[in-house]
C-alpha positions as a Markdown table, in Angstrom:
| # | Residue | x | y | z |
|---|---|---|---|---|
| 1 | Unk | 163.9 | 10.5 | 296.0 |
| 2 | Unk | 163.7 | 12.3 | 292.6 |
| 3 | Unk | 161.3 | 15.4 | 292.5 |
| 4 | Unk | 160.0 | 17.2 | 289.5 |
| 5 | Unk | 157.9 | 20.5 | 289.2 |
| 6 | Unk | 156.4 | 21.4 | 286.1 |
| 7 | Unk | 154.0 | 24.4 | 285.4 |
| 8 | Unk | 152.0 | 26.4 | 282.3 |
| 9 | Unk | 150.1 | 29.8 | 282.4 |
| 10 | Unk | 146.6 | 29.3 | 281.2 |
| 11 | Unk | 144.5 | 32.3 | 279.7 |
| 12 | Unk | 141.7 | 31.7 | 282.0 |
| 13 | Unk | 140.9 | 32.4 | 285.8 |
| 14 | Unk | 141.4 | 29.2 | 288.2 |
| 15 | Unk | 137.8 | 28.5 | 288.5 |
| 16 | Unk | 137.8 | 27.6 | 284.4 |
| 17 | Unk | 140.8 | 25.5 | 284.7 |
| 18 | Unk | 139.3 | 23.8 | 288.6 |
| 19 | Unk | 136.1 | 22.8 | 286.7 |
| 20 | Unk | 137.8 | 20.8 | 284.1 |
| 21 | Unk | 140.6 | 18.9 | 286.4 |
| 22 | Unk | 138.9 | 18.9 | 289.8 |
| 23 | Unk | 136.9 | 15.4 | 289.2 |
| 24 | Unk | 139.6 | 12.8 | 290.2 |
| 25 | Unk | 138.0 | 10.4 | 287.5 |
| 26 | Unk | 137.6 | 13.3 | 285.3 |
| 27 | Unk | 141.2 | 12.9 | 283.4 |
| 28 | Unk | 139.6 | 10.7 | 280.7 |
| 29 | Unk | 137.7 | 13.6 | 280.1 |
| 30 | Unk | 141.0 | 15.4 | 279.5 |
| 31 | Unk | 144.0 | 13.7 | 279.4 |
| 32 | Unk | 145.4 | 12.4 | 275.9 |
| 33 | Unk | 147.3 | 9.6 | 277.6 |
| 34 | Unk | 143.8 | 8.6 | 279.7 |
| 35 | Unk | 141.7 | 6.0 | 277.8 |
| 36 | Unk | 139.0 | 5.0 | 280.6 |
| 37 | Unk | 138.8 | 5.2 | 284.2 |
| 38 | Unk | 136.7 | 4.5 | 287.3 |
| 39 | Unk | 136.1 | 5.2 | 290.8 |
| 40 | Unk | 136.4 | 2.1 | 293.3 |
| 41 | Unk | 133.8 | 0.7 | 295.2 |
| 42 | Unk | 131.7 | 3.7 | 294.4 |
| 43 | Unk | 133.0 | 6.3 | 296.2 |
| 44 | Unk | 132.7 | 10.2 | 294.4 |
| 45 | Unk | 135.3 | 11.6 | 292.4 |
| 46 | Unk | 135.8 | 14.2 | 294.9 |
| 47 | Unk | 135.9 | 12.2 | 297.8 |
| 48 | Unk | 139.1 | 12.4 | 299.8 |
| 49 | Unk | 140.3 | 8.7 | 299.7 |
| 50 | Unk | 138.7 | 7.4 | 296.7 |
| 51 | Unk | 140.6 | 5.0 | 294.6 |
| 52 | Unk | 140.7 | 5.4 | 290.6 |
| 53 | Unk | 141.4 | 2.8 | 288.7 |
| 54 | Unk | 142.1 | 3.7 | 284.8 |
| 55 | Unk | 143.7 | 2.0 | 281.9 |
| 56 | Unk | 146.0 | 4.1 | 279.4 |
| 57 | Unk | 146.1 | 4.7 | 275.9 |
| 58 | Unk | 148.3 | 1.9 | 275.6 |
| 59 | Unk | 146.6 | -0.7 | 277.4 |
| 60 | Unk | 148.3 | -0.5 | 281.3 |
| 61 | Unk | 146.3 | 0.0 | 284.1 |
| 62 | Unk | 146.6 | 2.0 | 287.2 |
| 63 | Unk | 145.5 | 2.5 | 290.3 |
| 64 | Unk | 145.6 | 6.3 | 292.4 |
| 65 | Unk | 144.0 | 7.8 | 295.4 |
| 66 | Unk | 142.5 | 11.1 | 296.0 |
| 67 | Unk | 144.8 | 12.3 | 299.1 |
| 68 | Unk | 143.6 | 15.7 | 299.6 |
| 69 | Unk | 141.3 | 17.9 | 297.6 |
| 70 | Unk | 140.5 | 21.8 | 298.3 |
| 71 | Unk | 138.0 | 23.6 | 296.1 |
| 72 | Unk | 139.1 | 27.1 | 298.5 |
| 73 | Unk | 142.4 | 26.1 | 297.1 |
| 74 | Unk | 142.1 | 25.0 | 293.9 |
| 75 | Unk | 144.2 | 21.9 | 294.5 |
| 76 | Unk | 144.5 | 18.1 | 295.3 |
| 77 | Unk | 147.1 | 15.4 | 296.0 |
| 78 | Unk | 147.4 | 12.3 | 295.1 |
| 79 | Unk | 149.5 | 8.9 | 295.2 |
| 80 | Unk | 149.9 | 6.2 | 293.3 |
| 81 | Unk | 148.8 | 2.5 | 294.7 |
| 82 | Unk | 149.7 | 0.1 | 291.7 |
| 83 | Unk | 151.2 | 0.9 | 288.4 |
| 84 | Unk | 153.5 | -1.5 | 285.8 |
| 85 | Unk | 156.2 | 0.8 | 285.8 |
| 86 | Unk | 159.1 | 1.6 | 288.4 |
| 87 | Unk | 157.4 | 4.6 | 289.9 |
| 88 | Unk | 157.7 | 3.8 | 293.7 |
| 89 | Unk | 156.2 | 6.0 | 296.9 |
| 90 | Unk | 154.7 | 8.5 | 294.0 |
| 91 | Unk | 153.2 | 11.3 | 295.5 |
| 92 | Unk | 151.5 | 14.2 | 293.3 |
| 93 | Unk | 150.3 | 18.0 | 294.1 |
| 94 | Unk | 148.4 | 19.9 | 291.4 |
| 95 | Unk | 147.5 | 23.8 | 292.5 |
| 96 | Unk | 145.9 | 26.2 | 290.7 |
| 97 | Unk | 147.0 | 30.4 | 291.7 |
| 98 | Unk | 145.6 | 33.5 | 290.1 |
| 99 | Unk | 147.3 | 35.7 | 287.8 |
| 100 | Unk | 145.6 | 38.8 | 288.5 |
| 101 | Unk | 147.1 | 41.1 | 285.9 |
| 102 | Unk | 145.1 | 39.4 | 282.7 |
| 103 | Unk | 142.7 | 36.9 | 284.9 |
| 104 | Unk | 144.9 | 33.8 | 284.2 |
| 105 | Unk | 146.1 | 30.9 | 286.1 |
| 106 | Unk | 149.2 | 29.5 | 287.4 |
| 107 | Unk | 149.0 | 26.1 | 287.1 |
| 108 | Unk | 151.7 | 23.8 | 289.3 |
| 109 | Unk | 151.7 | 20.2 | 289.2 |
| 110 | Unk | 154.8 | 18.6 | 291.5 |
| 111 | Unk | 155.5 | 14.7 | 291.9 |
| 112 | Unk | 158.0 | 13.1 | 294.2 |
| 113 | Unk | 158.8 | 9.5 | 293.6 |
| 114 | Unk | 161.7 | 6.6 | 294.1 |
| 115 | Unk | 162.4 | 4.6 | 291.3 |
| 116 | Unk | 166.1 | 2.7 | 290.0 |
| 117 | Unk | 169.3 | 4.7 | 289.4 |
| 118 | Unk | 169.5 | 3.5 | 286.4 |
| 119 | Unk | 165.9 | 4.3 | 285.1 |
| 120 | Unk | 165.7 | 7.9 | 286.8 |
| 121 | Unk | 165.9 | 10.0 | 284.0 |
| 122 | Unk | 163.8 | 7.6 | 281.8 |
| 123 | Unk | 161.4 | 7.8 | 284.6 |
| 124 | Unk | 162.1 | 11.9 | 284.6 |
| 125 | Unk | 160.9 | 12.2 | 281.2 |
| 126 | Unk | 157.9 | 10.0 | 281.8 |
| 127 | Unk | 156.4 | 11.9 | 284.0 |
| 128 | Unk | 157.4 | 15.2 | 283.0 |
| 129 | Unk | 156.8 | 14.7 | 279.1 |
| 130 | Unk | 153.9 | 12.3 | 279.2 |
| 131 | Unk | 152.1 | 13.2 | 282.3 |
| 132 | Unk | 152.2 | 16.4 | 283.3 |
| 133 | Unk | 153.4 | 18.6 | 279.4 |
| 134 | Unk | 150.8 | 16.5 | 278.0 |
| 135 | Unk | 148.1 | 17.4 | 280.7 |
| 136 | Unk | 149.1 | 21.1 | 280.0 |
| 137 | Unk | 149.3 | 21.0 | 276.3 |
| 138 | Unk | 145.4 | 19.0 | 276.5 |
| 139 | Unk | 143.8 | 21.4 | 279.2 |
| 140 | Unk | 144.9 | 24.7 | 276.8 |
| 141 | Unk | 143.5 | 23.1 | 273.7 |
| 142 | Unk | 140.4 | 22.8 | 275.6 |
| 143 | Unk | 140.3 | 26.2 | 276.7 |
| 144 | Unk | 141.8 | 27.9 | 273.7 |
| 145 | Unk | 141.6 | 25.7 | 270.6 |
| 146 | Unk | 142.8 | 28.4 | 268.2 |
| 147 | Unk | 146.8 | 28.3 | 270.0 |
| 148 | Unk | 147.3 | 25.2 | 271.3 |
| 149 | Unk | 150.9 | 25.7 | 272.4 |
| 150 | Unk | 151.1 | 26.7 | 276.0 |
| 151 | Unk | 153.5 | 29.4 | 277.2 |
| 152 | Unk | 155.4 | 27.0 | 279.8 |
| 153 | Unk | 157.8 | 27.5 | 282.7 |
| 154 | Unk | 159.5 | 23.8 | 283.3 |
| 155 | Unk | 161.8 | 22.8 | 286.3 |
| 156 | Unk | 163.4 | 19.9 | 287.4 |
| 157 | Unk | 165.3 | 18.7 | 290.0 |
| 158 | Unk | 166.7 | 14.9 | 290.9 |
C-alpha cells in the first residue's frame, strides 16, 4: 500500500480555510482540476455517506464518499468508489490544526491507496502534484490573491 502525506501553511485561522473545503461537493468551487460535481441521490454535502460524483477538467468522471466529517475537528475522510485510473482501496484524510503564533492553519491532507508496481510513482505524482499541490496552491490564491505561492512542507513515503 503506498501512502503519501502532503501539507501547506495557510495565513488564515482553520475556520477560513474549513468554510471553503468542508462542503464535499464544494471542490468545484475550488479545485483547478474540478470541472462539475454532484451529490448522489440527494443526500447533503456534509452528510457522512454521501456519494459525489464529478467529472474533471479533462473529461473523466469520479465517484467518492464522504467517510467521516468533523466540524469540532476541522476534518473529513474520504474514499474513492469508481475512478478510470489505477487508484485501488483509496482512502483520504484532510485536517485542518491551528497555528497559534500568527492565527494560521496547518493544513494536512494524507491518502493511502494500492495501485501497480510499475505505475506507483506515476500514481505518486498524481496525486501528490495534481490533487493535493494543486488543492493547496488554489485554496491560498483564494485566500491571498496577492502571493499565490504557498510556503509548503511535502512528504512522501511508498
Amino acid at each position: 500500500m503506498a501512502s503519501i502525506v502532503q501539507s501547506t501553511v495557510l495565513p488564515v485561522p482553520p475556520s477560513d480555510v474549513w468554510n471553503i473545503i468542508r462542503d464535499f461537493n464544494g471542490h468545484e468551487t475550488w479545485h483547478p482540476g474540478v470541472a462539475s460535481s454532484q451529490i448522489e441521490r440527494g443526500y447533503l454535502g456534509d452528510m457522512v455517506g454521501c456519494v459525489r460524483r464529478f467529472r474533471l477538467e479533462d473529461g473523466a468522471e469520479l465517484r467518492e464518499q464522504l467517510l467521516a466529517l468533523s466540524d469540532a475537528n476541522h476534518s473529513f475522510t474520504y474514499c474513492m468508489l469508481d475512478t478510470p485510473i489505477p487508484l485501488f482501496n483509496y482512502i483520504a484524510h484532510v485536517r485542518l490544526l491551528p497555528i497559534t503564533d500568527g492565527n494560521g492553519t496547518f493544513w494536512e491532507w494524507r491518502a493511502h491507496f494500492d495501485t501497480p508496481e510499475d505505475q506507483l510513482e506515476q500514481m505518486m505524482a498524481l496525486v501528490g502534484d495534481r490533487i493535493m499541490q494543486a488543492g493547496f496552491q488554489a485554496v491560498h490564491a483564494l485566500l491571498n490573491p496577492a502571493d499565490p505561492r504557498p510556503n509548503q512542507i511535502n512528504q512522501a513515503q511508498q
